[in-house]
N, C-alpha and C positions, 0 to 999 in steps of 0.2 A: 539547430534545435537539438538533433542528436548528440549534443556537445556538454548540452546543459545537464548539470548533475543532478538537477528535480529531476527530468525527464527520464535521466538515465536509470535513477533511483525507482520510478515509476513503473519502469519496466521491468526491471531483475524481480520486484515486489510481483508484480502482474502474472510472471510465471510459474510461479509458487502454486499459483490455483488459489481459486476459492475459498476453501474450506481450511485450505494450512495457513494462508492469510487471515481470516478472520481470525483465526486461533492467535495468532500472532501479535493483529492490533487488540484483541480482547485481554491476552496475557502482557501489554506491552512491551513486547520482546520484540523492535527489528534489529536486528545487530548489520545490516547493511543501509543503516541510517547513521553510523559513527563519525563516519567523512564528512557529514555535512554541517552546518552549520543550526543553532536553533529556529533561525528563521526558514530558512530551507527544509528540516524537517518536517516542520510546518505545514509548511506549501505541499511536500511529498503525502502527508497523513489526511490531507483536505482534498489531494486528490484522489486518492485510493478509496477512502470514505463515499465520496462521492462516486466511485465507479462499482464500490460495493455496494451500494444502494441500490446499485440498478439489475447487478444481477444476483442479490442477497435470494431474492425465491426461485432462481432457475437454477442455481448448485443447491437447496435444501435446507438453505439457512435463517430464511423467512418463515420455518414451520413450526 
């Protein structure tokens, strides 16, 4: 699984933090999403979405 390039994508995205993330998917800007394909993008922006949802009010972004 650490092979797969959603996952990989997942995670470089994941370390950014928080708040430089949201900035990121809110300005449509990932430039570490170019390699993939648009279905894979996809999948990468559906999971992040979803993990920012969970901690959208514990970095300060739910306020």
């Amino acid at each position: 699984m650490k092979h797969d390039p959603v996952y990989q994508a997942v995670e470089i995205l994941c370390r950014k933090g928080c708040r430089a993330l949201q900035a990121d998917i809110d300005l449509q800007v990932l430039p570490e999403l170019r390699a993939l394909d648009t279905q894979q993008q996809r999948q990468v922006l559906g999971e992040i979405k979803s993990i920012m949802a969970i901690y959208k009010n514990s970095c300060g972004l739910g306020q």
